[in-house]
N, C-alpha and C positions, 0 to 999 in steps of 0.2 A: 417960294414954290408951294401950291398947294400940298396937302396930304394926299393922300391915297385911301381907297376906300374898298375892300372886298365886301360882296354877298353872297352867303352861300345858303342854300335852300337847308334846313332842319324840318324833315318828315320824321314825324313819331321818332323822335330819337337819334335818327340818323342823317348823317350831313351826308350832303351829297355832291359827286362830282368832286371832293376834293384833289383829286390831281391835277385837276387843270387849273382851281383856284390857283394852286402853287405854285405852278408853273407861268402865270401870270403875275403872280407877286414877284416871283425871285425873278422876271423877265423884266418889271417896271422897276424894283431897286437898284436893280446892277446899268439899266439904261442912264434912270433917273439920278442915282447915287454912287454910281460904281460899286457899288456894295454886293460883296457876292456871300448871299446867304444863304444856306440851305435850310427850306422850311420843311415840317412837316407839320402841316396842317392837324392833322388827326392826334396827335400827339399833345398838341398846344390847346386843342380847343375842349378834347378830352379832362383836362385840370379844371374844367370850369364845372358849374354847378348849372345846367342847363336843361330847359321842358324835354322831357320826352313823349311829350303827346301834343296833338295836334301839328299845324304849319306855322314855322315861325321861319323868320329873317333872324340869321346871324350878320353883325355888319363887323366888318372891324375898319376902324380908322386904322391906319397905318404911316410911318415913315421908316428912314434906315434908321432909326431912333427907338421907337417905339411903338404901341398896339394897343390900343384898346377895342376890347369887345363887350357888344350889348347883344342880347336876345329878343325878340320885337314879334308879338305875333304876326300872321301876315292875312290880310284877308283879298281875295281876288277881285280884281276889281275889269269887269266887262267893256271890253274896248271893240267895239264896232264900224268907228266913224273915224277918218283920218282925216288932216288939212295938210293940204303940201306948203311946208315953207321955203325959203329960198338962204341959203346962207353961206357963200362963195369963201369965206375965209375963216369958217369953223375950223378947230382943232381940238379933239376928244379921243389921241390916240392911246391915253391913258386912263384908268377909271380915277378918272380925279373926283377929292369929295369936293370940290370947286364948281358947280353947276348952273353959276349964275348966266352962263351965254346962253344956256339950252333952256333954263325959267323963262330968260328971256321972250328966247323964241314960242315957248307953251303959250305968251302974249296973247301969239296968233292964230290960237285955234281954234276960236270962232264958238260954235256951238259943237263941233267935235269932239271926241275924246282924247286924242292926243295927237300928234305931227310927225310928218313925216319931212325930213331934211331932207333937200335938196343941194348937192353943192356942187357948182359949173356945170349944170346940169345932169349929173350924177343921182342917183338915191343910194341913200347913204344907209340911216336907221330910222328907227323913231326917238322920242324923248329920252327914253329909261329901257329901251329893249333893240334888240335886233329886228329884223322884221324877213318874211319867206314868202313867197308866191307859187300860187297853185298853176300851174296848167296841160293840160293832158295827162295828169295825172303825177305829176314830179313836183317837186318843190324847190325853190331855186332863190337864191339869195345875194342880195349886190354883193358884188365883188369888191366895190369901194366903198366900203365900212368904215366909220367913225372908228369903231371901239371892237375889237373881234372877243366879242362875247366867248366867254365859256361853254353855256349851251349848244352856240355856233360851232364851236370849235371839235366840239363831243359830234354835234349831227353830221361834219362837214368828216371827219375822218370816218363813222358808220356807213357814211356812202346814202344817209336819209334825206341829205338837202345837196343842192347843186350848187356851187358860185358862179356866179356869172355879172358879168356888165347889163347891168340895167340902168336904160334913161326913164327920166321923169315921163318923156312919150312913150314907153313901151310900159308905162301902167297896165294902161287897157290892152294888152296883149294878153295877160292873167286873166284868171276866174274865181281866183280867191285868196285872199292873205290870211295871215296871223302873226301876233308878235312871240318871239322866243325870249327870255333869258332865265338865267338863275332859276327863277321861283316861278318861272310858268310853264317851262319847260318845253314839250313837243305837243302835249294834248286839249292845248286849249283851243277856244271856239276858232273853228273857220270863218271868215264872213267876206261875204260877195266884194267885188274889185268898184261896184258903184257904193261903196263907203268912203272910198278916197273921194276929196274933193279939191 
């Protein structure tokens, strides 16, 4: 079985969002390992010797075994353009550091910056983030997600993003997307619903 893989955003010093990381780990070991562990993130990652300036990725490899953590600056990197792919029998309901089906799929993005899953006609996420849609002013998010992101999970309990069933046809019903996770959070660029192709 693959590893497991957290990222948790480090701003100036400060991790962020770790309750949901941990809630997500101890939710993926006890599924995946029967292993019931209580983590405290803030504890464990506090013993380390890590940047307190700038944005950096903490990653930690993980199993019921074992952890290791690195610290990675992280620089943003602008996604405007999406390709919709098709993939009827993905499975990413864990953040596995295993990501060869979804490289895969990157294959097919054309001149794009990154893809948007489709599966049984569903949208799912993109490559490495959630993704959210704008219209009439709300923001709204498949309900049938690969992976239920952390960021997802913080915006979806503040009442900021809506879930909902979205088909690959009700693209064009929006007026704008953006991708969420970890490290890009709520405020990154909006960009028009004719970036999806």
């Amino acid at each position: 079985m693959s590893r497991l893989i957290e990222t948790i955003c480090l701003l100036d010093g400060q991790f962020k969002n770790l309750g949901y990381h941990e809630q997500r780990m101890a939710s993926s070991l006890e599924q995946l390992y029967k292993a019931k562990e209580k983590i405290n993130l803030s504890e464990y990652l506090n013993s380390f010797d890590y940047p307190k300036i700038g944005l950096h990725k903490c990653r930690i490899l993980y199993d019921h075994h074992s952890k290791v953590v690195e610290f990675l600056p992280y620089i943003l990197k602008p996604i405007t353009s999406l390709k919709v792919v098709v993939d009827d029998t993905i499975l990413y309901d864990h953040k596995y550091a295993d990501r060869s089906r979804i490289n895969q799929l990157m294959g097919n993005k054309g001149q794009c910056d990154d893809i948007i899953i489709v599966k049984k006609g569903w949208v799912t996420d993109a490559s490495y983030a959630n993704i959210v849609f704008k219209r009439d002013g709300g923001w709204y998010t498949p309900q049938r997600c690969l992976l239920k992101g952390t960021m997802r999970e913080g915006l979806l309990q503040s009442g900021t993003i809506i879930e909902q069933e979205i088909r690959a046809s009700d693209i064009v019903n929006f007026q704008k997307f953006k991708l969420i996770n970890a490290m890009l959070g709520f405020d990154g660029q909006e960009c028009d619903i004719s970036g999806i192709y």
